[in-house]
N, C-alpha and C positions, 0 to 999 in steps of 0.2 A: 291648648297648645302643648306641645310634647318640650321637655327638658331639653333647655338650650347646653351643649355640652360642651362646643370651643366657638371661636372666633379669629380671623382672618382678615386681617386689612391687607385688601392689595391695593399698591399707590399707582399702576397703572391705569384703571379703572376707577378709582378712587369708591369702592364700595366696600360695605364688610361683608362677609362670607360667612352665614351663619350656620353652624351645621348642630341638628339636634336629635335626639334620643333614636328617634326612628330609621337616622340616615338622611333625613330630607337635608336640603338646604336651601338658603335662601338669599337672597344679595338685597344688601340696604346701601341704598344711593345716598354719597354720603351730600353730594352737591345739592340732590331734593330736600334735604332734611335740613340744610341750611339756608338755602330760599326759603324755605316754610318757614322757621322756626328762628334763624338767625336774625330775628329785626335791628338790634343792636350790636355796637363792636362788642362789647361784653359778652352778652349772648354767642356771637361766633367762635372769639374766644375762649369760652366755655366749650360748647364746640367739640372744639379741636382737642383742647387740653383732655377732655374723656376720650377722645376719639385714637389719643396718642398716648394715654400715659394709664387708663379705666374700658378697654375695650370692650371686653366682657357688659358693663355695666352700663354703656354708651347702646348696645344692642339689646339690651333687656329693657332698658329706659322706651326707646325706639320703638320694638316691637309691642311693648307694653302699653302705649298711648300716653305714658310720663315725660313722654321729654318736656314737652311743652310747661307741664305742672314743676318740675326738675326747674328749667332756666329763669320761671317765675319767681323761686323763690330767691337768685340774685346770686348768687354760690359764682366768688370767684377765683379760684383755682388757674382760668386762665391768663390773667393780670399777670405781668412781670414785675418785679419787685420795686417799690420804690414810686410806682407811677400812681 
């Protein structure tokens, strides 16, 4: 796979827009990724919080077949304070 070089959330389509080294791009759905992947509110919330605040690294997880190994390990970053 050729070097991912930006990232691109558009919220009307709700995908990321990944554009790498050679010019390709690519769109990750962000709604499949969370049917798949999101079993838990935690999990979604995790999610979302890379998906809004670790873009870049929400689409290298993705592409990379980590996401799933990523939310296993319980990482949460999307929990609001206190809860």
């Amino acid at each position: 796979m050729n070097k991912l070089l930006s990232c691109r959330y558009n919220m009307d389509t709700n995908r990321v827009e990944a554009r790498f080294e050679d010019e390709t791009t690519l769109a990750i759905d962000c709604i499949a990724i969370e049917d798949e992947y999101g079993n838990t509110p935690a999990q979604r919330a995790e999610l979302d919080w890379l998906l809004y605040n670790k873009l870049l690294e929400y689409a290298q997880l993705v592409l990379g077949g980590e996401i799933e190994r990523y939310l296993s390990l319980g990482c949460d970053h999307g929990r609001l304070e206190g809860q």
